[in-house]
N, C-alpha and C positions, 0 to 999 in steps of 0.2 A: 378632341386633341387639336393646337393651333397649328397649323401649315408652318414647317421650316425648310425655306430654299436651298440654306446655306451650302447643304453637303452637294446637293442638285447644280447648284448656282457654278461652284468651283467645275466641277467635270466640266458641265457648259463652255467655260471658259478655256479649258485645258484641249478639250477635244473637237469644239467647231471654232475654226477659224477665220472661214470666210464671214465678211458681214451679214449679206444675203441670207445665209443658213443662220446664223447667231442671233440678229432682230427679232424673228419672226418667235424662234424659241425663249426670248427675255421676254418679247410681249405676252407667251404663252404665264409662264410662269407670274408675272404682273397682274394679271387677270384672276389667274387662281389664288395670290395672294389677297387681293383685294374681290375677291369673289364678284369679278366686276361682268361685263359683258363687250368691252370692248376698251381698245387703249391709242393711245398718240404720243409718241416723240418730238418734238421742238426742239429747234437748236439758234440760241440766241446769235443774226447777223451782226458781229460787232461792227462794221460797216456803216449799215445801215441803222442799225437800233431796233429791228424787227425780228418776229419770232415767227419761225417756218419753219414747216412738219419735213421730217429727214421720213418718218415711217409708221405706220400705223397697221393695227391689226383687228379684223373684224368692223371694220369702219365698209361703211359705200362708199367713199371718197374723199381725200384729202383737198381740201381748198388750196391753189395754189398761189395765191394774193397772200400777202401779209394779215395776220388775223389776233383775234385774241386782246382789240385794244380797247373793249368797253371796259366802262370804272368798275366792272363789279372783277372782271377776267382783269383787270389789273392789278387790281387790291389784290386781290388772292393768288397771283403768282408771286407779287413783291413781297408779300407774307412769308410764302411757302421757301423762297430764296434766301431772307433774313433770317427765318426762324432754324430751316433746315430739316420741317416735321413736314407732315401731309397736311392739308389743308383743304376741308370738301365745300363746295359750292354748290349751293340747291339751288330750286327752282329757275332751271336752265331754259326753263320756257320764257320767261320774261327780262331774268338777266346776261341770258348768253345764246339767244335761240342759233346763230349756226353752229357753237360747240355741242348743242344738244341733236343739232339735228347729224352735226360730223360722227357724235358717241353715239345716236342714239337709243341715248338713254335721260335719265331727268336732271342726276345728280352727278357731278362729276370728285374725284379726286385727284388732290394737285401735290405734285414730290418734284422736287428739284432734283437735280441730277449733278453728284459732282465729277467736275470733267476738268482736267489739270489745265494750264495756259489761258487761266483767265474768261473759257470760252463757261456757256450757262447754257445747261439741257433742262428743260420740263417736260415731265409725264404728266400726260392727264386720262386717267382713268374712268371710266362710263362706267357706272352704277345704279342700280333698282332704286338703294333707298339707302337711307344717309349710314356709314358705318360706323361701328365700332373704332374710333382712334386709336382707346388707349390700349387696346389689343392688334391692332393693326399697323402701328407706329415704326418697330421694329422691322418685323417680315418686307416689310415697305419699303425702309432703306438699304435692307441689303439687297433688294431685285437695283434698287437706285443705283447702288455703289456696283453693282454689277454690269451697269448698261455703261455707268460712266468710265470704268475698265476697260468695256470695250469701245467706247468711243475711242479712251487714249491709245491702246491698242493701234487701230485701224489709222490715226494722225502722227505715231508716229513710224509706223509701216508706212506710211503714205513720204514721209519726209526723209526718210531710208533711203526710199526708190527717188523720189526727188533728188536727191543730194550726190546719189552716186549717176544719175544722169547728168547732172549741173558737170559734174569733176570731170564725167567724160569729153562732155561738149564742149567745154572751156579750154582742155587738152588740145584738143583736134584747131580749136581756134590760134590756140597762143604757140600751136607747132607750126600752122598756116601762116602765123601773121610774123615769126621770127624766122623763117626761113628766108620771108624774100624782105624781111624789115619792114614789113607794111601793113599798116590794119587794116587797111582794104583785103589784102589778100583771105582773111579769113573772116569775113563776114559772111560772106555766102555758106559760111558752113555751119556759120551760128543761124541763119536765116531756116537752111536745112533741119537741123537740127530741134528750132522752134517748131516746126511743124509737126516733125512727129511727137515731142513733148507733148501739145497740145491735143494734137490728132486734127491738125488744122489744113485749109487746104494751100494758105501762101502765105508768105513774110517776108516784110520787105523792112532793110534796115536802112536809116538815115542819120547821118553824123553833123554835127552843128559846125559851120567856117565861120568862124568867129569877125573876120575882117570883112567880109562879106555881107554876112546877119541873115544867111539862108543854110536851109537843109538842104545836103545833099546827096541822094541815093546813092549807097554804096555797095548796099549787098541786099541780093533778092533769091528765092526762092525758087529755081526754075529761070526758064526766060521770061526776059521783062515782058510784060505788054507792049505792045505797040502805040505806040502815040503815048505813053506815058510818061510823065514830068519828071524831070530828073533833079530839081532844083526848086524849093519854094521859101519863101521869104518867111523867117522866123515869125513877122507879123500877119502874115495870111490865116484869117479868120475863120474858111472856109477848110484848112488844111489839117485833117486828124494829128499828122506828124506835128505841124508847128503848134497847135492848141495843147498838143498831150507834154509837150517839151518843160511846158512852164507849169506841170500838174507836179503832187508831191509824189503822188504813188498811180500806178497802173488802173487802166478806168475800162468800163468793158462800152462799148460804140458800137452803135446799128445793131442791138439787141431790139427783139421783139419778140410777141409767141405768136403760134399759130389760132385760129379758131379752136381745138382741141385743147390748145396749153400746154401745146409739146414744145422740146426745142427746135429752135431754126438758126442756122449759121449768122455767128454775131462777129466780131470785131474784137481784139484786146490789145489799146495801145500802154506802151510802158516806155517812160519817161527814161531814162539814162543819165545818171547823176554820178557825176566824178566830185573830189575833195574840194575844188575849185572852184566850177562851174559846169554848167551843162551840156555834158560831150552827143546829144543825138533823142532819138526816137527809135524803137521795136515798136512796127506795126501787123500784129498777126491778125490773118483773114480766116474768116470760116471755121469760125470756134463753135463747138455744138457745148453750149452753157447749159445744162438743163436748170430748169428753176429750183431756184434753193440751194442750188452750189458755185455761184456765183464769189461767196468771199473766199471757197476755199483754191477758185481757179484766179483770181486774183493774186491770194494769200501767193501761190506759185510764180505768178507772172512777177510781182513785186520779185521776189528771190532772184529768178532767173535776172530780172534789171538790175539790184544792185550785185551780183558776182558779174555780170557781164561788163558794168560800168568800170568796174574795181581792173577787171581785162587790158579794157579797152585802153584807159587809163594808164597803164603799166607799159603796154606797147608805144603808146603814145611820147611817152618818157622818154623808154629808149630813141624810138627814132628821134626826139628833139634833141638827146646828148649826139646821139652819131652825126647829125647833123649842124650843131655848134661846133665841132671836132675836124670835121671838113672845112667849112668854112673858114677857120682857124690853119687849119693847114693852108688854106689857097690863098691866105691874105697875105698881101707883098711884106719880105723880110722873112717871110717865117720860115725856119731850115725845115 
């Protein structure tokens, strides 16, 4: 009698919620559909172009470099993506030896994963000996269509909690900055704010003087450092704030791993683009990136920069009308 998930698959879904608990139980059931001995998740960095393991089950260890770019593990993922069936890959010893040494096992199987927003997940399954397709084809894509459920699940859980952070902080900003007419007045709260977003340890925000052609610190995270520059010329080469100003979108600086491959506190500067032209730089310190999540702490930072630019922008406005408005009132003749 052939194994069916489907009735399995639903409760899973219904009743574990968390990621952590939900993985480990879809790679269970992956396994036993494909009577395999071990499995792997990938999640396509649209970023980058690279495919990196999000989670794997019964493996020794997940590589944490970019992998899976020999012609044979290519062919057979861009297969398995086009066609949208399983697609198995023998003798892993000569055409894939570290996916065989990640599975292993000798023979792998490859399912693609569909996952809403453009994004591309692949499973690859570690097996004895090469299976049965055309009985295996089915049970296959609904563990697929279940893992990619709960991908979308968990991205837009994740952009829920994003979004109703953005509303809060942006509130607290644009109450700060119209109280006293001043954008300056609330960037420190955006700076604040960035931090615990991130889970970072400081942010410092710099705004562009246009007559000028320099950044100038306007709102920081804490107190400032000492000896620290408050002014650097849009052209400084050496300056995160002024290099990240002329980037399209958020870039992650002074990332590196450790000898283990853990994370270690990196950088994430984000450019600030109004309708115009370029109002500034958010530079957040001591971001803990782990590997492999890099576009989705990105995908965040970009967010955060265009609602905050969109802000920033809006305040900006008003104070240029109140201030044409004045000037107008103080010029000789005017009643």
């Amino acid at each position: 009698m052939s194994y069916t998930p489907d009735g399995r698959l639903v409760r899973l879904l219904n009743t574990v919620t968390q990621m952590a608990d939900l993985l480990p139980r879809l790679h269970e059931e992956l396994i036993a559909v494909a009577r395999g001995v071990s499995s792997i998740l990938l999640m396509l960095d649209t970023r980058s172009g690279e495919l990196r393991p999000v989670s794997g089950h019964r493996v020794a260890s997940l590589p944490l470099e970019p992998w899976l770019t020999s012609p044979a593990e290519m062919h057979a993922i861009t297969q398995a993506v086009e066609s949208g069936a399983p697609v198995v890959l023998t003798a892993l010893a000569s055409a894939a030896p570290h996916l065989q040494e990640a599975l292993g096992a000798s023979t792998a199987v490859i399912h693609a994963v569909p996952v809403a927003n453009s994004e591309t997940g692949i499973l690859m399954i570690g097996v004895e000996s090469e299976p049965p397709l055309s009985t295996l084809a089915e049970p296959l894509e609904a563990v697929a269509a279940a893992f990619g459920l709960a991908l979308d699940r968990a991205r837009l859980e994740r952009e829920v909690w994003l979004q109703r952070e953005l509303r809060q902080l942006l509130h607290a900003f644009t109450r700060a900055a119209a109280a006293k007419l001043d954008v300056g007045a609330g960037l420190s709260v955006i700076c604040d704010g960035a931090v615990r977003l991130f889970g970072a340890d400081r942010a410092t925000l710099w705004l562009h003087e246009r007559h000028t052609r320099e950044l100038v610190c306007r709102g920081t995270s804490g107190p400032r450092p000492r000896g620290s520059a408050t002014r650097v010329s849009v052209e400084d080469a050496l300056s995160v704030a002024a290099t990240t100003l002329r980037r399209p979108a958020a870039v992650v600086v002074m990332s590196r791993a450790d000898a283990g491959g853990l994370s270690v506190p990196s950088g994430i500067a984000i450019p600030l683009k109004g309708r115009r032209r370029a109002l500034g730089t958010l530079v957040i310190e001591g971001v803990r990136v782990e590997l492999g999540d890099t576009s989705d702490v990105l995908a965040r930072a970009d967010e955060l920069g265009r609602q905050l630019a969109a802000a920033i922008e809006n305040v900006q406005l008003l104070e240029d009308v109140i201030a044409s408005r004045r000037r107008s009132g103080e010029a000789p003749g005017a009643e």
